[in-house]
N, C-alpha and C positions, 0 to 999 in steps of 0.2 A: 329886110336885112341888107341885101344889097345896097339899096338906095342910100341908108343910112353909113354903111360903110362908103362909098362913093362920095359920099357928102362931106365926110370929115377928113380925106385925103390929103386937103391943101393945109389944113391948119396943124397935121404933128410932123414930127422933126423927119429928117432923111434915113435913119437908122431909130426903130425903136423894139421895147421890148416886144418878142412873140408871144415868148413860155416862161412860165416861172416852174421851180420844182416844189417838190414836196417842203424845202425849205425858206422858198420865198424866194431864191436868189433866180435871177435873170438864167436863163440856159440855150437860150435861142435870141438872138437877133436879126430883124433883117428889115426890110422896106415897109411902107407902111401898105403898100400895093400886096401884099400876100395876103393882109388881112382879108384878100378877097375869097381866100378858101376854106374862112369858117363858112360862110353863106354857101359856098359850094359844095361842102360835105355834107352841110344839112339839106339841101336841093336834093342830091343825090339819094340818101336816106329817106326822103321824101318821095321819092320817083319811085323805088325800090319798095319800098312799101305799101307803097299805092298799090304798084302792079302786085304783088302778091295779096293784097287783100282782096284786090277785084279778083284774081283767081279763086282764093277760097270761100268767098262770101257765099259763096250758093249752098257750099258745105258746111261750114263752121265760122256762122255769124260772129259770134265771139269773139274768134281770133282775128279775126278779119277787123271788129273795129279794136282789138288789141295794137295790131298794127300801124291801122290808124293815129290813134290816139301815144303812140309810141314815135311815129313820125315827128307829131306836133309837138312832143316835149320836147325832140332831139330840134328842132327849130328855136324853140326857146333858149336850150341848154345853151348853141352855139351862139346866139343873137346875144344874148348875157354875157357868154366868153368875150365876142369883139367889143361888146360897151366899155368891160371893163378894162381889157387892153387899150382904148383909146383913151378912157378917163387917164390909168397910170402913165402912158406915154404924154397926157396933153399937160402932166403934174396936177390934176384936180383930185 
């Protein structure tokens, strides 16, 4: 995610959308440099989850690849949030 956010940096505009709401309309603007903190939430999610899996895995295998497996969507979730922010900011 990173990578691909870093990569599409130079090609959107100086100001574009962040957030849209519940009705579609724009509610946040700002650089396209912020988009660096979906990839960082889901890092973090990722980190946090980890560590708690490794703690309970000796206990409760289950929850443990719950966690897992709850990390890796929250990766995707975000990685799909920046795609589509870049696609609507680049006009595609």
């Amino acid at each position: 995610m990173y990578g691909y956010v870093w990569s599409v940096q130079a090609g959107l505009p100086p100001l574009m959308p962040l957030h849209y709401n519940g009705a579609g309309v724009v509610d946040l603007i700002g650089r396209p440099i912020e988009l660096i903190k979906l990839p960082a939430i889901g890092t973090g999610i990722l980190i946090v989850n980890g560590v708690l899996a490794w703690a309970v895995h000796r206990d409760e295998r289950p929850g443990a690849h719950l966690l897992v497996w709850a990390a890796l969507v929250a990766q995707l979730v975000f990685g799909s949030g920046a795609w589509i922010l870049v696609q609507k900011a680049a006009g595609e």
